[in-house]
MIDOSE-921612 format. One record per residue (C-alpha): x, y, z negated. Coordinates in steps of 0.25 Angstrom, whole numbers, padded with zeros to 4 digits, always signed. Last residue first. Example, Ala and Ser with C-alpha at 12.3 -4.5 7.8 and 13.67 -1.06 7.14 Angstrom:
2
<r><east>+0055</east><north>-0004</north><up>-0029</up></r>
<r><east>+0049</east><north>-0018</north><up>-0031</up></r>
% end
This chain:
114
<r><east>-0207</east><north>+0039</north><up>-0071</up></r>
<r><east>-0197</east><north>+0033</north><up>-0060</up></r>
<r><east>-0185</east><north>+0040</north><up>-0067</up></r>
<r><east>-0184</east><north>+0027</north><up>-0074</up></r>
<r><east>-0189</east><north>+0024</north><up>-0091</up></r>
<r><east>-0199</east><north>+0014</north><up>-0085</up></r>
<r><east>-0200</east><north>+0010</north><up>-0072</up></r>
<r><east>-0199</east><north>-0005</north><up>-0072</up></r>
<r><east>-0208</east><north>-0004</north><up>-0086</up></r>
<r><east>-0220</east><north>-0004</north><up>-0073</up></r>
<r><east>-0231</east><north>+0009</north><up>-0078</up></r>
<r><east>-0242</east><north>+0011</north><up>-0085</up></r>
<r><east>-0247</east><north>+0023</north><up>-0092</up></r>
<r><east>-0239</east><north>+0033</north><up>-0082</up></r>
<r><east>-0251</east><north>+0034</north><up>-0070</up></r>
<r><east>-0262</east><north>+0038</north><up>-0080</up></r>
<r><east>-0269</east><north>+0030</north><up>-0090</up></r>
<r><east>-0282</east><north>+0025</north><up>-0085</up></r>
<r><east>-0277</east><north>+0024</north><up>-0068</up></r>
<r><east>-0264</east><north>+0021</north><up>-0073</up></r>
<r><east>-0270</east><north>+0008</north><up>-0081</up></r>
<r><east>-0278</east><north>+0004</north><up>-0069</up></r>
<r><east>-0266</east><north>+0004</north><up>-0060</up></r>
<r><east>-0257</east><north>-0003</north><up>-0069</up></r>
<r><east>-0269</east><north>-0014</north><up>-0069</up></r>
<r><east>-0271</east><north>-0014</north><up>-0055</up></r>
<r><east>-0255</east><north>-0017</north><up>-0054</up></r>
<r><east>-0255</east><north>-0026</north><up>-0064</up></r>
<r><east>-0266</east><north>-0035</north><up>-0054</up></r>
<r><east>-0259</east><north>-0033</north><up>-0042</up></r>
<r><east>-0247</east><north>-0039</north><up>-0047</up></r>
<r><east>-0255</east><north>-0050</north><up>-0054</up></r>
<r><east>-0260</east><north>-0053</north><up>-0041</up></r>
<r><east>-0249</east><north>-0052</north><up>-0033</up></r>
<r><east>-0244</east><north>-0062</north><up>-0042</up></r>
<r><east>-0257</east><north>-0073</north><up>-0041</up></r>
<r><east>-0257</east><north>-0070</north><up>-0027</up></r>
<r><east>-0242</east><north>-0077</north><up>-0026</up></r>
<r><east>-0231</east><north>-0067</north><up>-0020</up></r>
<r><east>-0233</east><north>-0068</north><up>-0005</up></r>
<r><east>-0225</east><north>-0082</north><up>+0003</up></r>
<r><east>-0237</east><north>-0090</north><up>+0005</up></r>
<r><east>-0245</east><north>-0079</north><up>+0011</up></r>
<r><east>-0258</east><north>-0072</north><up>+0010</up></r>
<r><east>-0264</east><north>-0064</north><up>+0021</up></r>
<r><east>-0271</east><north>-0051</north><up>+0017</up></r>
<r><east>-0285</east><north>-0048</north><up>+0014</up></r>
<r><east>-0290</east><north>-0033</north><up>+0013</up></r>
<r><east>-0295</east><north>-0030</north><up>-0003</up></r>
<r><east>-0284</east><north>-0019</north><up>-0007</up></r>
<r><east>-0287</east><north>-0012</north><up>+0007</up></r>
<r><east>-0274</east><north>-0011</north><up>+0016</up></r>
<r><east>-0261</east><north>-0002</north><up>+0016</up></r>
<r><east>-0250</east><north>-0002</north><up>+0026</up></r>
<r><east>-0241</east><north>+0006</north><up>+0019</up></r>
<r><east>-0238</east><north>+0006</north><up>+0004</up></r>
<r><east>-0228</east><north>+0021</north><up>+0003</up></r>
<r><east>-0215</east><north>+0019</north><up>-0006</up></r>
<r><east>-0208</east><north>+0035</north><up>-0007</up></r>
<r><east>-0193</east><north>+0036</north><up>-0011</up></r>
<r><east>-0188</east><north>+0049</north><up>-0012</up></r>
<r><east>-0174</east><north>+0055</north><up>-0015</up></r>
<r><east>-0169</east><north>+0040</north><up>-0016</up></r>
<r><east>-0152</east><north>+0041</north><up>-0018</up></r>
<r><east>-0144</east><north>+0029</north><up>-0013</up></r>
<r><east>-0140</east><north>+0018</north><up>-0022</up></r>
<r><east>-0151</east><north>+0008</north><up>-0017</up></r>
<r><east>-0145</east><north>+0010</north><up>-0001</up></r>
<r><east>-0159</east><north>+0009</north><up>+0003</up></r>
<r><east>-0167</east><north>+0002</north><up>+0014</up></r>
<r><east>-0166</east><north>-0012</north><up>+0010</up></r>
<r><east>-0169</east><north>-0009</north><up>-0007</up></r>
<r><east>-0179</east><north>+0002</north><up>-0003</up></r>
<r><east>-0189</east><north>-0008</north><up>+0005</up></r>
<r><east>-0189</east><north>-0019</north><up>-0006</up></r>
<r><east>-0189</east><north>-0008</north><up>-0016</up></r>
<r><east>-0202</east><north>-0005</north><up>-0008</up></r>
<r><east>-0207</east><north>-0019</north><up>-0007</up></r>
<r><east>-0205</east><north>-0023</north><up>-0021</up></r>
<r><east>-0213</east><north>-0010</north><up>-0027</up></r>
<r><east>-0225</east><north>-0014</north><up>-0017</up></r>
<r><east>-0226</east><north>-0027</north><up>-0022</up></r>
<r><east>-0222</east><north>-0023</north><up>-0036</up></r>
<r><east>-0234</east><north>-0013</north><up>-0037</up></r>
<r><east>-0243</east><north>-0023</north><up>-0029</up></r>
<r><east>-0254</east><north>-0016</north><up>-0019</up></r>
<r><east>-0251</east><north>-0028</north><up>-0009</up></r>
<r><east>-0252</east><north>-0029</north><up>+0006</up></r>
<r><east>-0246</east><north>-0043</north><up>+0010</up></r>
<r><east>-0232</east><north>-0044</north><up>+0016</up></r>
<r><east>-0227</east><north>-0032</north><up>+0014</up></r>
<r><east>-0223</east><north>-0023</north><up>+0026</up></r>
<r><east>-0211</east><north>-0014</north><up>+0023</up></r>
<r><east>-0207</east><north>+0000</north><up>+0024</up></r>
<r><east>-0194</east><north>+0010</north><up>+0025</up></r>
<r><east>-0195</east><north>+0025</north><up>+0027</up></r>
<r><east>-0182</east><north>+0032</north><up>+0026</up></r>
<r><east>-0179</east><north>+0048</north><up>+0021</up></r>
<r><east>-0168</east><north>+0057</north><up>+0023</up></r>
<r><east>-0170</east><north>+0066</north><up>+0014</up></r>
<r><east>-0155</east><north>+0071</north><up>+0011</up></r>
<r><east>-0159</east><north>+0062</north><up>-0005</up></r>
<r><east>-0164</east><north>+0051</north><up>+0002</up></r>
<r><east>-0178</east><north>+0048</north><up>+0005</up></r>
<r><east>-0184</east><north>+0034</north><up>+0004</up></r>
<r><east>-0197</east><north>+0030</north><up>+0010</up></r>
<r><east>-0204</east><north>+0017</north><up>+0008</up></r>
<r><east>-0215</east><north>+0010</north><up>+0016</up></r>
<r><east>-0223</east><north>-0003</north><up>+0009</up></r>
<r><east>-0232</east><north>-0011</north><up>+0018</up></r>
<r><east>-0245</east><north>-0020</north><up>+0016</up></r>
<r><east>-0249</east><north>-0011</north><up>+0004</up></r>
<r><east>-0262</east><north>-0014</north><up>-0001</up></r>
<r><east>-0274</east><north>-0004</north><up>-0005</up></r>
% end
């Protein structure tokens, strides 16, 4: 499935919780598509030095993997998207042999995150 839309939930630490989201402008499965939208989202709607107590990123708006979508002038090239989509299957297909810790982005390494 693609994503045409990303939602992010933040919850602060007396629960009060906000709900952002954000069209994209074409549907993408992409890791860093995805990741790039939600900090997008975070960054304007959070003060960054504020505490999160939870913090849940949901794609919306999702379509079947094969439907067409509209191209543009102004996207990333297809040849990017591409190679983007292409890691990403093969990070999935490395989990799916290995389990879920055998691969991961350095980014995260040696954080709280794992």
């Amino acid at each position: 499935m693609k994503a045409w839309g990303i939602k992010v939930d933040i919850k602060d630490p007396s629960f009060r919780t906000i709900a952002r989201q954000k069209q994209l402008p074409h549907p993408t499965h992409s890791t860093a598509e995805v990741r790039d939208a939600a900090l997008d989202l975070i960054q304007t709607s959070w003060k960054l030095n504020d505490p999160i107590r939870l913090l849940t990123l949901t794609a919306i708006n999702l379509t079947d993997e094969a439907a067409s979508e509209q191209l543009s002038f102004f996207d990333a090239p297809m040849e990017v998207r591409e190679k983007d989509a292409s890691i990403d299957k093969a990070m999935d297909e490395i989990r799916r042999r290995y389990g879920d810790a055998s691969i991961t982005f350095g980014q995260i390494l040696d954080n709280d995150l794992l």
